[in-house]
C-alpha positions as CSV (number, residue, x, y, z in Angstrom):
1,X,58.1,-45.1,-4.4
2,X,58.5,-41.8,-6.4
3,X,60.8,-40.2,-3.7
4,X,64.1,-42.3,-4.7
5,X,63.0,-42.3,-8.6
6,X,64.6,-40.5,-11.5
7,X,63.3,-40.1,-15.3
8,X,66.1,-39.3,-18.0
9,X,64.2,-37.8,-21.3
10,X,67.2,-38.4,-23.9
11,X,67.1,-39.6,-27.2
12,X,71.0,-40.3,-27.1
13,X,70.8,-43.7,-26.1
14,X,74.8,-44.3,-24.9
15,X,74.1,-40.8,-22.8
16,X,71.0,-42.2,-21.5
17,X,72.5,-45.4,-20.1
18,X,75.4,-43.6,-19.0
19,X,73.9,-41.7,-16.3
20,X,71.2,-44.5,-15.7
21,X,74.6,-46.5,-14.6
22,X,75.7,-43.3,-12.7
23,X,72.7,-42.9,-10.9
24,X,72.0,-46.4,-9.9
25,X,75.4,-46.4,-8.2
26,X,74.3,-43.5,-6.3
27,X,71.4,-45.4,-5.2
28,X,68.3,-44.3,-7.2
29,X,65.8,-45.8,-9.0
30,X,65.9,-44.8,-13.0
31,X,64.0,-45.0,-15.6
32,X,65.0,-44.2,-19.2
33,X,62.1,-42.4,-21.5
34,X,64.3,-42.2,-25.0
35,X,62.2,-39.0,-26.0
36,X,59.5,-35.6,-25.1
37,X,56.4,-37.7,-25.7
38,X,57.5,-40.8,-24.1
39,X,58.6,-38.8,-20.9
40,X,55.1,-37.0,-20.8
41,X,53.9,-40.2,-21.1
42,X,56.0,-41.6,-18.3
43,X,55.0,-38.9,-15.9
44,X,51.4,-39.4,-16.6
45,X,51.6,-43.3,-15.9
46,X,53.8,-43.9,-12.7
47,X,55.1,-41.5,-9.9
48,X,58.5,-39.9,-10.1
49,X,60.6,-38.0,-7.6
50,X,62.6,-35.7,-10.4
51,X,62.8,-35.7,-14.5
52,X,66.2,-35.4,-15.6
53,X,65.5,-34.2,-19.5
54,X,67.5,-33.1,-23.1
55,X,66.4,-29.9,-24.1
56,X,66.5,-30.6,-28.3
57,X,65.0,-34.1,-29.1
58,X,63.4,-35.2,-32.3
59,X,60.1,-35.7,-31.7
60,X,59.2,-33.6,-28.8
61,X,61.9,-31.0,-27.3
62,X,62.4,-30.3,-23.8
63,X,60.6,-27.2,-23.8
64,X,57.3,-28.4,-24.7
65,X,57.9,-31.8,-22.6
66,X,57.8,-29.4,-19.3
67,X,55.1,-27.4,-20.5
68,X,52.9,-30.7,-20.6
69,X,54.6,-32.1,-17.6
70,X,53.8,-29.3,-15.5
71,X,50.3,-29.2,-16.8
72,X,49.9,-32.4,-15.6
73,X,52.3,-32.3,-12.3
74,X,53.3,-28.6,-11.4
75,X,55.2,-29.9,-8.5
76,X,57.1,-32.3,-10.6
77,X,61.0,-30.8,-10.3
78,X,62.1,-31.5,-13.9
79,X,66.4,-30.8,-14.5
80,X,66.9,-29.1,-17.9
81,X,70.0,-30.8,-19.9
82,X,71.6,-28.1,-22.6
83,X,74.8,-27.4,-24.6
84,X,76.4,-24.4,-23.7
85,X,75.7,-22.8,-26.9
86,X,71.6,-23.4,-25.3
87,X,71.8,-21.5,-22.1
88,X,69.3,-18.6,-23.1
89,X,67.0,-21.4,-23.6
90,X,67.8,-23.3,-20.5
91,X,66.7,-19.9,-18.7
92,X,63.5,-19.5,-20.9
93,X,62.8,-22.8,-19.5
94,X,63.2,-21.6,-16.0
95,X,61.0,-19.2,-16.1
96,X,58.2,-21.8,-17.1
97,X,59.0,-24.1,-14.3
98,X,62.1,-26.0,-14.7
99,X,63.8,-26.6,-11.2
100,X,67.3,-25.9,-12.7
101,X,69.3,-26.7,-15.5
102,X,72.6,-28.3,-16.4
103,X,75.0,-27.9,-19.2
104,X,76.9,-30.4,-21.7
105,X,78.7,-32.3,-20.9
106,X,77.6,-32.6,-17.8
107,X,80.0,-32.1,-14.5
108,X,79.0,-35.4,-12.7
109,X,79.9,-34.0,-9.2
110,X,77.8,-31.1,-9.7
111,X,75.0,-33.7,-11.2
112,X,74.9,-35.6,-8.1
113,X,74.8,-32.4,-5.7
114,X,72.2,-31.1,-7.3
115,X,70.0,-34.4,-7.4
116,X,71.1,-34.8,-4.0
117,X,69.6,-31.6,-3.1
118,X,66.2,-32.2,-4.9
119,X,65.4,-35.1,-3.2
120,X,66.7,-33.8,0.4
121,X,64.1,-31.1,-0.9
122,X,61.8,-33.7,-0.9
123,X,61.8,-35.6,2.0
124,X,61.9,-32.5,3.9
125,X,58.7,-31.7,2.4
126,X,57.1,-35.1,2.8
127,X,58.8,-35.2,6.7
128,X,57.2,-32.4,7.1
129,X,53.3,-33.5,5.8
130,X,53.9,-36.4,8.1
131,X,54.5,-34.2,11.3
132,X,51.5,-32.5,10.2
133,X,49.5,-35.0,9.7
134,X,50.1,-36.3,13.0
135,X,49.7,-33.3,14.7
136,X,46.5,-32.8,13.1
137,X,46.0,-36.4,13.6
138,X,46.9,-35.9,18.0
139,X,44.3,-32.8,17.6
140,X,41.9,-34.6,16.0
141,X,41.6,-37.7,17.8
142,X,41.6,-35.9,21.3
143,X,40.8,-38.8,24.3
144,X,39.6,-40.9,21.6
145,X,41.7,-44.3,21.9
146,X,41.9,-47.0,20.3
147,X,43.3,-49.0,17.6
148,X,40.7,-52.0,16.9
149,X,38.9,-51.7,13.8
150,X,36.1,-50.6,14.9
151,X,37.7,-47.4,16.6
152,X,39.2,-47.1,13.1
153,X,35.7,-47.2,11.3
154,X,34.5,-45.0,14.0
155,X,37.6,-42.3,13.7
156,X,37.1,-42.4,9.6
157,X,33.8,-41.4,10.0
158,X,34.5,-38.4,12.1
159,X,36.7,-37.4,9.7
160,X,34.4,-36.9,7.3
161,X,31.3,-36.1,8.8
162,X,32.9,-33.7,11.3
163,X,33.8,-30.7,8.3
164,X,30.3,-30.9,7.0
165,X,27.3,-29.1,8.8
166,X,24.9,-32.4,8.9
167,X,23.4,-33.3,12.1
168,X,24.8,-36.0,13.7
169,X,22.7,-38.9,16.3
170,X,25.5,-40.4,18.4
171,X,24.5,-43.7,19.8
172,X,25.8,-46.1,22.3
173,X,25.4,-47.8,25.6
174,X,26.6,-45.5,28.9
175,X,30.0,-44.9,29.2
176,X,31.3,-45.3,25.9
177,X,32.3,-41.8,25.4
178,X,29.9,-40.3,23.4
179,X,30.6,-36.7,24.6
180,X,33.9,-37.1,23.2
181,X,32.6,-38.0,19.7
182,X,30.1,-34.9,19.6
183,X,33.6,-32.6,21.3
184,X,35.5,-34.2,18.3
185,X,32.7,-33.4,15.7
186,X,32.8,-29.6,16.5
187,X,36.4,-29.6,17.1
188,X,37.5,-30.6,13.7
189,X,34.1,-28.9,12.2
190,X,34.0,-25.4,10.2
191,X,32.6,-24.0,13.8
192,X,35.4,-24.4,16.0
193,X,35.7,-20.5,16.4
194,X,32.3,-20.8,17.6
195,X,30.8,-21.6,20.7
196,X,30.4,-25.6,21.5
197,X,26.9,-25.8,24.1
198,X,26.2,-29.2,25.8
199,X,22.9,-29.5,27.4
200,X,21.7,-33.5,29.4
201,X,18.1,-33.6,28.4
202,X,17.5,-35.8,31.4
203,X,19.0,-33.5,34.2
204,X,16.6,-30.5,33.3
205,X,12.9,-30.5,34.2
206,X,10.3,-30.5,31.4
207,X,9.0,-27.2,32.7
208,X,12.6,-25.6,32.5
209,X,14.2,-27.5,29.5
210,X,12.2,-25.1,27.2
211,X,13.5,-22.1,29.2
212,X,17.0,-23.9,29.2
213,X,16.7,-24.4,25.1
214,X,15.4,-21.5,24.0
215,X,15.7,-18.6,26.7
216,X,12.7,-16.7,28.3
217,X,11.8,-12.8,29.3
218,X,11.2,-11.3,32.3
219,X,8.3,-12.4,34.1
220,X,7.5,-15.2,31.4
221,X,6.8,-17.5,34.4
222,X,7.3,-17.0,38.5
223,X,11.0,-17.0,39.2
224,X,11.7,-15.4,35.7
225,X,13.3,-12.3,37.4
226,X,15.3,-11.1,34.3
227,X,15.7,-11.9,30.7
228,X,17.7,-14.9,29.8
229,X,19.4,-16.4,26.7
230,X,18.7,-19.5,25.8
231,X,22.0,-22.7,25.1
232,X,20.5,-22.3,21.5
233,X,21.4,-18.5,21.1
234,X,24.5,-19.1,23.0
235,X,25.1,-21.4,20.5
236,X,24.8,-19.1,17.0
237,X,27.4,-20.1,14.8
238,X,28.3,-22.7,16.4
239,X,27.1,-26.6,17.7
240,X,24.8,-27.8,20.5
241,X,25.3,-31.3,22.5
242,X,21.5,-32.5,23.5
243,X,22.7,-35.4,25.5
244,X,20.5,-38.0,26.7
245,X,17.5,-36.4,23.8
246,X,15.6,-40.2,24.2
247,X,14.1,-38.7,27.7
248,X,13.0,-35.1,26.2
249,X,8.9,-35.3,26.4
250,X,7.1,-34.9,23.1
251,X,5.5,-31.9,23.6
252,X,9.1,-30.4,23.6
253,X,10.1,-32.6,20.8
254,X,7.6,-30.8,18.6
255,X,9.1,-27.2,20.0
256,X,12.7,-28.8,18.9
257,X,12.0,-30.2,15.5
258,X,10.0,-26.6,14.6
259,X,13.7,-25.1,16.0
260,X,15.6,-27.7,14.0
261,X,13.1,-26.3,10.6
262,X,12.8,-23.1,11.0
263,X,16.4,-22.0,12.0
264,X,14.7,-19.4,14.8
265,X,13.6,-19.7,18.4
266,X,11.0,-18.4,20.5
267,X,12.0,-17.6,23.9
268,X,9.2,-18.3,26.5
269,X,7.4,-15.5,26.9
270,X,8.0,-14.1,24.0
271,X,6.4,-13.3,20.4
272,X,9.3,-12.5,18.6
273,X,11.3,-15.2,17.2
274,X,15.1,-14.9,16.9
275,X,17.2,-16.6,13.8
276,X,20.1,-18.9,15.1
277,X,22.8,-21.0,13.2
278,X,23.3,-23.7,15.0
279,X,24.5,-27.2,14.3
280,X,22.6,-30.3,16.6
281,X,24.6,-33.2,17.5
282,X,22.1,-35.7,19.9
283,X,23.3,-38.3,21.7
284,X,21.5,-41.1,23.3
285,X,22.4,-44.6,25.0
286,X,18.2,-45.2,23.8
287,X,17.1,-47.5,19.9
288,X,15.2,-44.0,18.6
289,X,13.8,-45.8,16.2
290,X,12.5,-48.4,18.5
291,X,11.0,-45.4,20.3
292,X,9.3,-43.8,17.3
293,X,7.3,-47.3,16.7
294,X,5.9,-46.8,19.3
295,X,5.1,-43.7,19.7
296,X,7.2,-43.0,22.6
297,X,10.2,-40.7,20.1
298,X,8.7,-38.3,16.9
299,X,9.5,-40.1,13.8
300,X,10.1,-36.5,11.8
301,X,12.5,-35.2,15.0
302,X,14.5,-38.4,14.8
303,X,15.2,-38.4,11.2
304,X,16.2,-34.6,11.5
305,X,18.3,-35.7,14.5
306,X,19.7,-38.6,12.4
307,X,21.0,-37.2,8.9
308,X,24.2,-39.1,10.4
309,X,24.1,-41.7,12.9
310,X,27.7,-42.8,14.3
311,X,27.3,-45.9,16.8
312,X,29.7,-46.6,19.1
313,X,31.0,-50.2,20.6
314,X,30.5,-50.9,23.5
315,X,34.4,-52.0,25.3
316,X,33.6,-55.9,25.7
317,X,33.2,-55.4,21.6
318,X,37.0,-53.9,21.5
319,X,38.8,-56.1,24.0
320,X,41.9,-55.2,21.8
321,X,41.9,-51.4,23.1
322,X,41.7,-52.2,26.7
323,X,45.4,-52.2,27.4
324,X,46.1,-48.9,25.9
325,X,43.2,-47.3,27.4
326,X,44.1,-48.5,30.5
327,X,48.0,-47.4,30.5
328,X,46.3,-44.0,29.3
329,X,44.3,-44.2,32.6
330,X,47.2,-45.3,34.4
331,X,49.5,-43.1,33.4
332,X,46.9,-39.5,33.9
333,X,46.0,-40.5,37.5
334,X,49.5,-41.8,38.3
335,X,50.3,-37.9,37.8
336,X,47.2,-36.6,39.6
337,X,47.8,-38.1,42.2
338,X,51.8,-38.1,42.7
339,X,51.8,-42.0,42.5
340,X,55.1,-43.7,40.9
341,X,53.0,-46.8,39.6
342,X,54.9,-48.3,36.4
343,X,52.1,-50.6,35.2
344,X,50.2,-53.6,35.5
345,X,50.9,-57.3,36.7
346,X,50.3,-59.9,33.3
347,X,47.1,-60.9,36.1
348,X,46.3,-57.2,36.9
349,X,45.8,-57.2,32.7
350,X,44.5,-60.4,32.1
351,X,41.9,-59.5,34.6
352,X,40.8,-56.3,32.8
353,X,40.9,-57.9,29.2
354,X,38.3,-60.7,30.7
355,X,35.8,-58.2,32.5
356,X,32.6,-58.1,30.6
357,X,32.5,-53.9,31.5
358,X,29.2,-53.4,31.9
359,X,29.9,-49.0,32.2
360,X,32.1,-49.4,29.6
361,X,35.4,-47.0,29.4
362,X,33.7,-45.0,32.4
363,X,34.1,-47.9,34.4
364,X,37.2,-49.2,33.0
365,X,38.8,-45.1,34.1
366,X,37.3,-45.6,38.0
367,X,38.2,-49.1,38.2
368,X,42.3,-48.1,37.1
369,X,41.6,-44.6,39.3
370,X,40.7,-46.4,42.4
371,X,43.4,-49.0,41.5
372,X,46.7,-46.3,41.5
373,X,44.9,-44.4,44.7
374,X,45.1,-48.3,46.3
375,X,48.1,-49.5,44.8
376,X,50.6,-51.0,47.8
377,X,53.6,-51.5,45.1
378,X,54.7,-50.0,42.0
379,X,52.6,-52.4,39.3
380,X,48.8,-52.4,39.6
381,X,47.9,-56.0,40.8
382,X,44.8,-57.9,40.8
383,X,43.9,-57.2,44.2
384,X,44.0,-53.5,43.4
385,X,41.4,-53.4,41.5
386,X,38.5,-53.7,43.8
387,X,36.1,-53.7,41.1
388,X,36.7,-57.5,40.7
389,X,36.5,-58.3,44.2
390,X,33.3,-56.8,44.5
391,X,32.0,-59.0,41.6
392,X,33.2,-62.3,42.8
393,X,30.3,-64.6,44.3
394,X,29.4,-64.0,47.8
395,X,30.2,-67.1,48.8
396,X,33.9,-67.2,47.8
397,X,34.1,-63.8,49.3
398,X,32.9,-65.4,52.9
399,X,34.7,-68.5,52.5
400,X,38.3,-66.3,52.3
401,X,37.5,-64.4,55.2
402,X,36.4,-66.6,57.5
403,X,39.4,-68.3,58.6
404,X,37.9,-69.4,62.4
405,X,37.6,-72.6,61.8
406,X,40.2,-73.5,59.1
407,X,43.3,-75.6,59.9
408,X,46.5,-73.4,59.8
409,X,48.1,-75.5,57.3
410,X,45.2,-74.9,54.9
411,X,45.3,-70.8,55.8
412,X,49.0,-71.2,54.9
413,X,47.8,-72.6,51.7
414,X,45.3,-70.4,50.6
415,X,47.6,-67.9,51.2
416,X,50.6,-68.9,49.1
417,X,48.1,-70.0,46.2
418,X,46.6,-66.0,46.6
419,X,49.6,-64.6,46.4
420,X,51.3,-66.7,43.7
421,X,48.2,-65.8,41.3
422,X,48.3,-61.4,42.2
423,X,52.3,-62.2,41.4
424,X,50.5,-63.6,38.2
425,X,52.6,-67.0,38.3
426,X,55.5,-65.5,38.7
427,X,57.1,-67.8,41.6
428,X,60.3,-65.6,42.5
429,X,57.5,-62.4,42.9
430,X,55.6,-64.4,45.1
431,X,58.2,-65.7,47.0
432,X,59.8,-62.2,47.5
433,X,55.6,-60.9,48.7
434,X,55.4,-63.9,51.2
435,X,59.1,-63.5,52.7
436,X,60.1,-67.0,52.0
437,X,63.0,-68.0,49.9
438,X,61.5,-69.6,46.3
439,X,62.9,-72.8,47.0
440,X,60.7,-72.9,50.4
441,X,57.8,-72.3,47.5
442,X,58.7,-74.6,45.0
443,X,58.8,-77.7,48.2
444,X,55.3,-76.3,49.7
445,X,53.7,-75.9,45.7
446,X,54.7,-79.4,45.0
447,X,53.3,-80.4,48.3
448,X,49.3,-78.9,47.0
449,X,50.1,-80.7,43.5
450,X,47.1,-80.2,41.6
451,X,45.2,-77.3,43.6
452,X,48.8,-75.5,42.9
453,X,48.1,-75.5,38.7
């Protein structure tokens, strides 16, 4: 609102409405304020792009009209108005902040050029917030996708956790991208300079997870050749991923949370301990809480681990950012692997908006991968995306390949009723796939009648 908006301070009323006429025409927004305190006033109750103000008015003068304006709005450009006779003034007020000034009677042209040039001044500046917004905005969100509103909630609370040094519990069921939420939380954190670790819990035996963690010295243990850092001391200043924490065994739990307390590890073998800085961010597709009823999870490590818990849906709970994460997909393997697919068939998408996606966006990314590597034309079709197929009962799967003992008319059949629905209803498309003309269709559709719809 403010950036096409104009406030004249003058207590001559005719000069007042004069330029509030002028300026309209020009095609601004203007609001009259016929003295100091009743700009100030103005300023401090709705937004304005410039102030366009007298120098001597009766209540409250120009001068000390900026110097309360500015107190309250530095970046508020505020146009001096003075008679010649003023112009030492006019410069005084300069100094203090003014933007420029103008003398009586005022040279319209030059009026307009130089309100002109304020507000180019402005939207400039504002153009160029937005592009940096949105390039912090493209840095920030990464390979996170999405539009629904739960992305949104999900995105927001990033945002604000990710500049703070809490410890973060990301849950959610297996391939919903919880790596990219604890990649986003450091990326956008104070510790970006710093070294990001990630660690899966699960893939690392008990009896080497504490070596992994926390380092060990030479001859600790057989094997233990040489001294080795721990991912904790790798990680000093910076953040540490325990993926998959829900399958860590208590007894390293306990070494964790004393980690998690004290700030300072012990490598294995050792008995000096070593201060590290490190933030944790857990993940786990596992109810913690569930787990620390009964006994199977610490209750004190999980609410360490969970100062802040961010959840994330599953895809069947975002139908709505399926077709944009699977352009994305689309588009990324497309270019890996030198294959000029275009998009998908309305079925090809109605397909994927339907599927229940038990792996979630993992599955959804093989499923559109294996699709473009298949792909016999250049739109993704329902037959491309063998993840369907697979699913389909057993039974209808036999049924359309064996085709022994099926009359030929009814082979001829089930084949133009196939193809019609990859084509997604699009009679001409399916026509064009079966080599027929679409007349030859329309006779042979309207001879199946109902099976056809």
């Amino acid at each position: 609102m403010s950036d096409k908006t104009v406030l004249v301070v003058d207590d001559d009323t005719a000069h007042a409405t004069m330029l509030k006429t002028l300026m309209k025409g020009w095609g601004y927004t203007v609001q009259v304020a016929p003295d100091g305190d009743e700009g100030v006033a103005a300023v401090m109750n709705s937004p304005f792009g410039l102030v366009l103000m007298d120098m001597k008015m009766v209540k409250m003068s120009g001068m000390e009209a900026l110097a309360e304006i500015h107190a309250f709005n530095p970046a508020l450009p505020v146009i001096i108005m003075t008679a010649y006779s003023s112009v030492d003034t006019a410069v005084q007020a300069l100094k203090i902040g003014a933007y420029d000034y103008l003398t009586k009677p005022l040279d319209f042209d030059k009026l307009k050029l130089t309100v002109d040039r304020v507000f180019e001044r402005l939207h400039l500046k504002n153009e160029n917030q937005d592009l940096k917004k949105q390039l912090e905005t493209s840095a920030f969100h990464h390979d996170i996708l999405g539009k629904s509103h739960a992305m949104k909630a999900l995105l927001d609370t990033i945002h604000m956790v990710a500049p703070t040094d809490a410890n973060v519990l990301v849950t959610g069921e297996s391939g919903t991208g919880k790596e990219l939420v604890a990649a986003a939380l450091h990326n956008n954190s104070m510790r970006k300079q710093h070294p990001y670790i990630r660690i899966n819990c699960a893939a690392i035996t008990e009896t080497l997870l504490e070596s992994e963690l926390f380092g060990h010295e030479r001859g600790a243990f057989t094997g233990a050749d040489k001294k080795r850092k721990g991912k904790f001391l790798l990680a000093d200043k910076g953040s540490i991923l325990l993926d998959e924490i829900g399958e860590m065994s208590l007894a390293m739990q306990a070494k964790l949370l004393r980690v998690i307390q004290e700030k300072e590890i012990a490598p294995v073998g050792s008995e000096k301990t070593l201060a590290v800085d490190v933030r944790v961010i857990a993940a786990t597709n596992r109810d913690l809480k569930a787990m620390s009823a009964e006994k199977e999870f610490r209750e004190d490590l999980y609410y360490r681990l969970n100062v802040v818990h961010i959840g994330i849906p599953p895809l069947r709970k975002r139908i709505e950012d399926i077709p944009e994460l699977a352009m994305h997909f689309l588009d990324e393997f497309a270019r890996k692997n030198r294959r000029d697919i275009k998009g998908f068939s309305p079925n090809a998408m109605d397909t994927l908006i339907r599927y229940e996606w038990p792996g979630n966006v993992r599955e959804l990314m093989n499923a559109v991968e294996r699709g473009v590597v298949m792909a016999r034309t250049d739109y993704l079709r329902r037959s491309d995306l063998s993840f369907i197929l697979d699913d389909e009962p057993e039974q209808i799967r036999d049924a359309d390949l064996n085709l022994e003992n099926m009359a030929l008319a009814k082979v001829e059949q089930r084949a133009i009723l196939s193809t019609l629905s990859a084509a997604g209803g699009n009679k001409s498309e399916a026509a064009r796939r079966l080599g027929i003309t679409r007349k030859t269709l329309l006779k042979k559709l309207k001879r199946y009648g109902n099976e056809a719809d």
